[in-house]
N, C-alpha and C positions, 0 to 999 in steps of 0.2 A: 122109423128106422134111421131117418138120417140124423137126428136128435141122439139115438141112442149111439149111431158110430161118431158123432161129435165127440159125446161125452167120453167114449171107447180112446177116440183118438188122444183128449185132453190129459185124459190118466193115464194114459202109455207115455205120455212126453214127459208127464210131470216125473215117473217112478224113474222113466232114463236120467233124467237130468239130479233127480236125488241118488242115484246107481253110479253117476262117473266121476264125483270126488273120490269114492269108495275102490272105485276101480283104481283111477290113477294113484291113490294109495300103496296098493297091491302093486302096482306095476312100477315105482318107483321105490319102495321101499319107507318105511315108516318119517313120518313129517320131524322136521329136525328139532332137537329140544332146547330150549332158549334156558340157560339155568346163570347161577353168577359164574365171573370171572375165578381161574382157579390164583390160588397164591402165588405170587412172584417176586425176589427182588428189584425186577428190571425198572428204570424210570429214575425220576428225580426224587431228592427225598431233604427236608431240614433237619435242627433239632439245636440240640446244648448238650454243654458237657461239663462235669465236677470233677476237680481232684487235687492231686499234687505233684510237685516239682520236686526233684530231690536235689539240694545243693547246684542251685540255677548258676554261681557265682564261684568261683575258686579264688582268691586274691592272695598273690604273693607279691614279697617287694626285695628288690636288691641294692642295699644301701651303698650309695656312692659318696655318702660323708665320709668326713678324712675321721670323723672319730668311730665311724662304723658303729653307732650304738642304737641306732633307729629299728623300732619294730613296731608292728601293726594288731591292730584290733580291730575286728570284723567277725559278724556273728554271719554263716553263712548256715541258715537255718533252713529246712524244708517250709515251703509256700505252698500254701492253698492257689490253686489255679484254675480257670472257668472261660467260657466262650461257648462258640456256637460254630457250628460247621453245614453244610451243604454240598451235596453233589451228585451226581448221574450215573448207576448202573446199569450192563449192558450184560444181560444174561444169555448162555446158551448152554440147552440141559442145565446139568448141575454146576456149571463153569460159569466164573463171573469177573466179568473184570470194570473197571471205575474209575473212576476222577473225583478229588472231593478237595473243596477248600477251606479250611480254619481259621479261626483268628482267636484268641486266648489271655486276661491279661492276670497278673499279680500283683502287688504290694510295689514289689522293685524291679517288677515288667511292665514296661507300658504296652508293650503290644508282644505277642506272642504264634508267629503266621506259617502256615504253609500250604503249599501244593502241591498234592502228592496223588500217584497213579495207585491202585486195587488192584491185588488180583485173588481172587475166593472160591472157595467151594461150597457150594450152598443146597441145603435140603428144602422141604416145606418150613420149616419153621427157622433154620440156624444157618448162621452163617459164620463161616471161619475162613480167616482174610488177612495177606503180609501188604504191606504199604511200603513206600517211600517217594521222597521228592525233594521239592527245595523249600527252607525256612527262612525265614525273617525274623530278627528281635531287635527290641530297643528296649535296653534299661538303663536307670537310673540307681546309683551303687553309693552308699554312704559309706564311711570309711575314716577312722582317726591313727593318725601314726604321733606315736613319743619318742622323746631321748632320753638318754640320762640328764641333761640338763634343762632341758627345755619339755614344752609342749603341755597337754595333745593340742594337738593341730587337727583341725575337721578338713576332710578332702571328701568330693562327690564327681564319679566318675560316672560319666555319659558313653554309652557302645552303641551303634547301630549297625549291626552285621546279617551280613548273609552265609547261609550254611546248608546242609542237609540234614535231612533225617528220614529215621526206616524204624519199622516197627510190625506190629500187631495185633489184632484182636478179635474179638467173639461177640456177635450179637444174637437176637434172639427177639422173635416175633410172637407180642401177647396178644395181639388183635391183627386185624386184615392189613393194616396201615402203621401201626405202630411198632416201634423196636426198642428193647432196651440192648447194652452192651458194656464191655469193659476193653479198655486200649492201651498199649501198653507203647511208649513211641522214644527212642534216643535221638539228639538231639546234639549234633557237633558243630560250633561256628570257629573254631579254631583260638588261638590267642590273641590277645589282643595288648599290646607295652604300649605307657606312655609315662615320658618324665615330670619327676615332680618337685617343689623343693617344701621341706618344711621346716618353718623359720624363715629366717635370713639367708642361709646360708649350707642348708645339711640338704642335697640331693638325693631320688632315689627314683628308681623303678617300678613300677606298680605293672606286675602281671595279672591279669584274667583270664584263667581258660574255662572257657564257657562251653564246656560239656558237660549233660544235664538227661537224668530221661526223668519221664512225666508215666504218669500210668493216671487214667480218668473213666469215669461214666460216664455213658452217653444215653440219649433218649435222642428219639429219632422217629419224625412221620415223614411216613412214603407215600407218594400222590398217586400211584399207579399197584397199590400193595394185594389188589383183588378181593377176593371173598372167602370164608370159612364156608 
């Protein structure tokens, strides 16, 4: 008998103690489910970007020779233009706002910068976003001016300015992490005179106004982009 309420007792303990995960189940409500991260654009993100510049360069000039017969040759053609950008998104609900900074160069940009503040409206997959901030360029501007008597004469003008720019654009996520996009951004550093003479003796003015918009491709991986 005592054998048998051993054994009695051993299998009452064991069925309770198999019975109160099940219970504390019931009485807390179902155990929590560990599944992936859902989509976001919050977090840091890199990438690159492809496109073009349209007319980076305006050059005009104001002939200050006494025979006034100076004028200018300058092809101010559209530039392929390319860089890489990075920055930090701060999502709430569908509302997004950001920080990101650039750098971009051309043919006759050596450097092409800015930083500028987001602010976006974003689904699971798309995002649509106005930008602006402040830019930076430096180019290097070749340039031949004639007379009627003389010349040409090769001139090469150096800018390094600061400016703003404001824009916008559309991206769009193919995987959990990654984005493609298109951006469409203006670009004003204002004008920029400086004297020149060509020859001996024939003065003149060389104006740049250096407003320019760019429109580019981006590709873009996000570090914190979740799961599908």
């Amino acid at each position: 008998m005592r054998c048998a309420s051993k054994i009695l007792s051993i299998l009452a303990f064991a069925v309770a103690a198999l019975a109160a995960p099940q219970a504390n189940a019931g009485g807390l409500g179902p155990a929590p489910a560990y599944g992936p991260a859902p989509l976001t654009w919050q977090g840091f993100y890199i990438g690159g970007n492809l496109g073009a510049a349209f007319d980076p360069n305006d050059l005009s000039i104001k002939d200050l020779s006494e025979e006034q017969d100076l004028t200018l040759r300058f092809s101010n053609d559209t530039e392929f233009i390319g860089g890489v950008q990075g920055g930090y998104n701060w999502q709430m609900d569908s509302w997004l706002i950001g920080v990101e900074g650039d750098i971009d160069f051309a043919d006759n940009i050596n450097f092409l910068a800015s930083v500028r503040g987001r602010l976006g409206f974003a689904t699971t997959n798309w995002l649509f976003y106005g930008t602006a901030g402040v830019a930076f360029i430096d180019t290097d501007t070749n340039f031949v001016v004639v007379s009627a008597d003389d010349g040409p004469f090769g001139f090469s003008n150096s800018n390094n300015d600061t400016g703003f720019v404001v824009g916008g654009g559309i991206d769009y996520k193919v995987g959990s992490n990654v984005s493609i996009g298109v951006e469409g951004l203006f670009y004003d550093f204002g004008d920029d005179k400086q004297t020149f003479i060509a020859g001996e003796d024939e003065p003149f003015v060389l104006k740049d106004q250096e407003d320019f918009a760019v429109v580019r491709a981006r590709l873009n991986y996000l570090f914190n982009g979740g799961s599908y």
